[in-house]
C-alpha positions as CSV (number, residue, x, y, z in Angstrom):
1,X,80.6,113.4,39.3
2,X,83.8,115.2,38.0
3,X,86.6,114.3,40.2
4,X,89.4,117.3,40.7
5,X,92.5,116.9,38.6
6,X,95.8,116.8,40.3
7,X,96.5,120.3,39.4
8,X,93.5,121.2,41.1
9,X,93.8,118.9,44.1
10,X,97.2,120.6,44.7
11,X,96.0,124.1,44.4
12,X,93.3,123.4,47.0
13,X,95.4,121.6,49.6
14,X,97.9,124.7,49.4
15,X,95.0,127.1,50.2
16,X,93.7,125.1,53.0
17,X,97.3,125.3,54.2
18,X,98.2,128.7,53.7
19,X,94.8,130.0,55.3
20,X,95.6,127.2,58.0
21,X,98.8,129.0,58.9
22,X,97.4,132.5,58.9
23,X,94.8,131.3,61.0
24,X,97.2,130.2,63.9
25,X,99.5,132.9,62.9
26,X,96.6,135.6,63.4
27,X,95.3,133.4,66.4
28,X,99.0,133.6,68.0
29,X,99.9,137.4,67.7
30,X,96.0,138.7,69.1
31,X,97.3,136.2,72.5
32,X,100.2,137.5,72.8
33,X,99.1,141.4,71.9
34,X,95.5,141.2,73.9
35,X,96.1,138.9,76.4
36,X,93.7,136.7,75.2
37,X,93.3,134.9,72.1
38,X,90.3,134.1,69.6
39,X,88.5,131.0,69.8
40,X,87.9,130.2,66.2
41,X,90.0,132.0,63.6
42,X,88.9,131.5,60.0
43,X,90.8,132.6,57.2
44,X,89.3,133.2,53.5
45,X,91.7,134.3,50.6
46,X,91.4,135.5,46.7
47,X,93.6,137.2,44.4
48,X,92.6,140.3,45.7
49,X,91.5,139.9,49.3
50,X,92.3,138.0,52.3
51,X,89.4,137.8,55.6
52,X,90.6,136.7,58.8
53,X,87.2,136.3,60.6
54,X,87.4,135.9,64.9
55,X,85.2,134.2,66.9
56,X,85.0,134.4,71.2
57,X,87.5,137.1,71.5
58,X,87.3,139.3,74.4
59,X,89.8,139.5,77.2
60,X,88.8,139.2,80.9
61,X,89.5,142.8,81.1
62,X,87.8,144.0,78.3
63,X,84.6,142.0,79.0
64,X,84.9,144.1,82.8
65,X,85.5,147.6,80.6
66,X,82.1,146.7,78.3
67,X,80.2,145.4,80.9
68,X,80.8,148.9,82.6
69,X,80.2,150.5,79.6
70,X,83.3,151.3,78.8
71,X,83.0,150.2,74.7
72,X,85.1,153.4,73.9
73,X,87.8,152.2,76.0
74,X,88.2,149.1,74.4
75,X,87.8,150.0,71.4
76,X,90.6,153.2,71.2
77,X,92.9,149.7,73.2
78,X,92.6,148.0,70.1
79,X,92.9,150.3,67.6
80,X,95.9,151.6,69.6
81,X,97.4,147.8,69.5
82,X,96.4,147.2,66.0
83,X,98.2,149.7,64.8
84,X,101.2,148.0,66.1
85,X,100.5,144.5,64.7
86,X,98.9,145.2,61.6
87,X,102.6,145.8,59.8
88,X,103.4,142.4,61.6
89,X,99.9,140.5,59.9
90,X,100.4,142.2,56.7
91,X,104.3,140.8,56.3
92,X,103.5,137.7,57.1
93,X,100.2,137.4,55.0
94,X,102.8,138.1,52.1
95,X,105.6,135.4,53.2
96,X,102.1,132.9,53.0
97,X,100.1,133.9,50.2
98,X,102.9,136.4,48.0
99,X,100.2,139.0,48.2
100,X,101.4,142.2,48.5
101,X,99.1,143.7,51.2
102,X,98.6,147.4,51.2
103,X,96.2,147.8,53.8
104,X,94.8,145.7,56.5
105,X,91.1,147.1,57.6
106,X,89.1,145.9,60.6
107,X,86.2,146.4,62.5
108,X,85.2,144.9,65.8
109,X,81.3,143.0,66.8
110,X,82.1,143.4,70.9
111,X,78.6,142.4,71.6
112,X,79.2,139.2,69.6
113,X,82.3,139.1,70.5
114,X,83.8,139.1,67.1
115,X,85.8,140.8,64.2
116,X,87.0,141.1,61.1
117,X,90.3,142.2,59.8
118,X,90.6,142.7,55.9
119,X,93.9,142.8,53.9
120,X,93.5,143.8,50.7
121,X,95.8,143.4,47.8
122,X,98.0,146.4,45.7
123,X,97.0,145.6,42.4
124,X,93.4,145.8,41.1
125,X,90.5,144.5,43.2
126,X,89.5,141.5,41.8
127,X,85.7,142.0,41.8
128,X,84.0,141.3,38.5
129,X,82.4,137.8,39.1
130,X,79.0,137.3,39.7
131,X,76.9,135.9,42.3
132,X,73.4,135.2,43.0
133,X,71.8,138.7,44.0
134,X,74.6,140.9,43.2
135,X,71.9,143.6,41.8
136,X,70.2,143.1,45.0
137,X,73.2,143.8,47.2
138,X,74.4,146.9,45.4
139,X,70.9,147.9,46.0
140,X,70.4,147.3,49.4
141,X,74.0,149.2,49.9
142,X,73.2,151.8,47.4
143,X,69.9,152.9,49.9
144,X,71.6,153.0,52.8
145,X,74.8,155.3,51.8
146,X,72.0,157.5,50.6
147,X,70.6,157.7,53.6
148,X,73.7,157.8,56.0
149,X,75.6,159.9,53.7
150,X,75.7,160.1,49.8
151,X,75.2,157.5,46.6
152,X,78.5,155.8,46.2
153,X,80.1,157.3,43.0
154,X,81.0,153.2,42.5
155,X,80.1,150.1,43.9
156,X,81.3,147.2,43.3
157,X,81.5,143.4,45.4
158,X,82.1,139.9,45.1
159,X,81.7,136.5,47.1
160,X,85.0,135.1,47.4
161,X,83.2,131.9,48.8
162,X,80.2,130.8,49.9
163,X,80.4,132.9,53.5
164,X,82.1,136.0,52.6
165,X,81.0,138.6,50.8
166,X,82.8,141.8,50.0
167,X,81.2,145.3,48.6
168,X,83.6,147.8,47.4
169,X,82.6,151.8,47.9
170,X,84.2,154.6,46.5
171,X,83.2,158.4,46.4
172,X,80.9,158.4,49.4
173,X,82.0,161.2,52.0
174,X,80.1,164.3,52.4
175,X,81.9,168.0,52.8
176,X,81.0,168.0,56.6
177,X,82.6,164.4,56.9
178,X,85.8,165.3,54.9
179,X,86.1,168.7,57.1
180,X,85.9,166.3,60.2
181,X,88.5,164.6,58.5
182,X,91.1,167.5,58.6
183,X,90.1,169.1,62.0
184,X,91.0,165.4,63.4
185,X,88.1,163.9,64.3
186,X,88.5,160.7,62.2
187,X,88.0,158.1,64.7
188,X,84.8,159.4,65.7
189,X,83.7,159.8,62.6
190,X,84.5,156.6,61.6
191,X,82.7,155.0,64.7
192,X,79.2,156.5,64.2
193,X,79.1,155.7,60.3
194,X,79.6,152.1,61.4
195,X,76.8,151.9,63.9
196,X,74.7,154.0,61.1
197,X,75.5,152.2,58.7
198,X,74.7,148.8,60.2
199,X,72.0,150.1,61.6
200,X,70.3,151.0,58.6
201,X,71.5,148.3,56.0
202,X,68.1,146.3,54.9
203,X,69.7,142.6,55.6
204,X,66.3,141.3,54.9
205,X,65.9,142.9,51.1
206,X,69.8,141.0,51.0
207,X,69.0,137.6,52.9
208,X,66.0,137.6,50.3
209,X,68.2,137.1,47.4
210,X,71.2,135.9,47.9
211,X,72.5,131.7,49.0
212,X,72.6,131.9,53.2
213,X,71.7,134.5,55.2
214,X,73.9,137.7,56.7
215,X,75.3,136.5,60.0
216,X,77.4,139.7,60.9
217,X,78.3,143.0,59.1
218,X,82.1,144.4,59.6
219,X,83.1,148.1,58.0
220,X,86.0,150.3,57.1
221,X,87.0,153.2,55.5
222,X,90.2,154.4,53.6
223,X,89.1,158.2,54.3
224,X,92.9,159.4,52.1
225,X,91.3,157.8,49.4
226,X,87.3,158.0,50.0
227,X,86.8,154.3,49.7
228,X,84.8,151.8,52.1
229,X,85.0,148.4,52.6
230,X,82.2,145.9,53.9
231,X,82.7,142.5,54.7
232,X,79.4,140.1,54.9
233,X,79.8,136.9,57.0
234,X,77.4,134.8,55.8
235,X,75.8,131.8,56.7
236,X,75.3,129.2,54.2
237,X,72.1,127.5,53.1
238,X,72.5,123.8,54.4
């Protein structure tokens, strides 16, 4: 067995510790902005992308709002106080990892309790490597934008590590959808492609091919620039 060099022994203790800081960091700011914090953070990062995935977060309040089915309500809350931390994350995501974040995306799992917030770098998206059942994924995306709306003009994804997985759509919104846009009606828009969307993705055509098997499914959209992002928790094969 190859040991790690120094080099590389260094390089991997200062990722640990930088995703180790954004994860208390992350964990810190949602208590202090929600009430309540996350009970697990976990923080991946690449050259192009850091995923802050949370675990057990919903606040006494919000558990009474979706239990009186209320989801709405909680979820125009957040995306009202998101909007005021996100500049927060995304500056100190840089002073960490010296990634210049553009955007920070997100999408919520309030059934599981869950989310996903997505920073992604300004320079090029790092996403040529392969993976096992890369064809299979584009496929099994490819179908269901056809179906929810139109084939992506590109797709493209990687695996950053062996439980994330990020797909990459561009050129995917529909007249109707872009007219929504302009009249003001993003946010709604933006909530029923998610619940399509993840309603109709085949996870069994993906969990057939790839290493692990899809535990959750987060999306966003960049409607300025007709792009979508999808972020894949997966777990592992043990």
């Amino acid at each position: 067995m190859k040991l790690p060099s120094s080099d590389e022994q260094t390089h991997t203790l200062d990722i640990n510790e930088k995703q180790s800081e954004i994860s208390s960091y992350v964990g810190k700011v949602l208590r202090d902005n929600f009430g309540k914090g996350p009970g697990s953070v976990y923080v991946s990062i690449s050259d192009s992308f850091v995923v802050i995935y949370v675990k057990d977060f919903l606040s006494p309040m919000e558990r009474v709002l979706y239990s009186g089915n209320q989801q709405k309500t909680v979820e125009k809350t957040r995306s009202f106080l998101m909007d005021t931390i996100s500049a927060e994350i995304r500056a100190y995501i840089k002073l960490i990892t010296k990634l210049e974040i553009e955007n920070l995306y997100y999408d919520w799992s309030l059934e599981n309790q869950s989310g996903v917030f997505l920073g992604v770098g300004s320079g090029p998206i790092d996403v040529d490597a392969a993976y096992f059942g890369k064809n299979e994924v584009h496929d099994a995306v490819i179908r269901m934008s056809e179906k929810v709306e139109k084939e992506p003009a590109a797709i493209r994804s990687t695996r950053i590590n062996s439980r994330t997985l990020i797909v990459v759509r561009d050129g995917i919104l529909v007249e109707i959808e872009k007219q929504l846009i302009r009249d003001g009606n993003e946010e709604a828009l933006r909530n029923a492609k998610g619940k399509l969307e993840k309603s109709m993705l085949n996870l069994d055509q993906i969990n057939s091919h790839i290493e692990g098997e899809i535990a959750e499914v987060f999306i966003d959209w960049d409607f300025d620039i007709d792009r979508s992002f999808l972020v894949m928790i997966v777990n592992p094969n043990s």
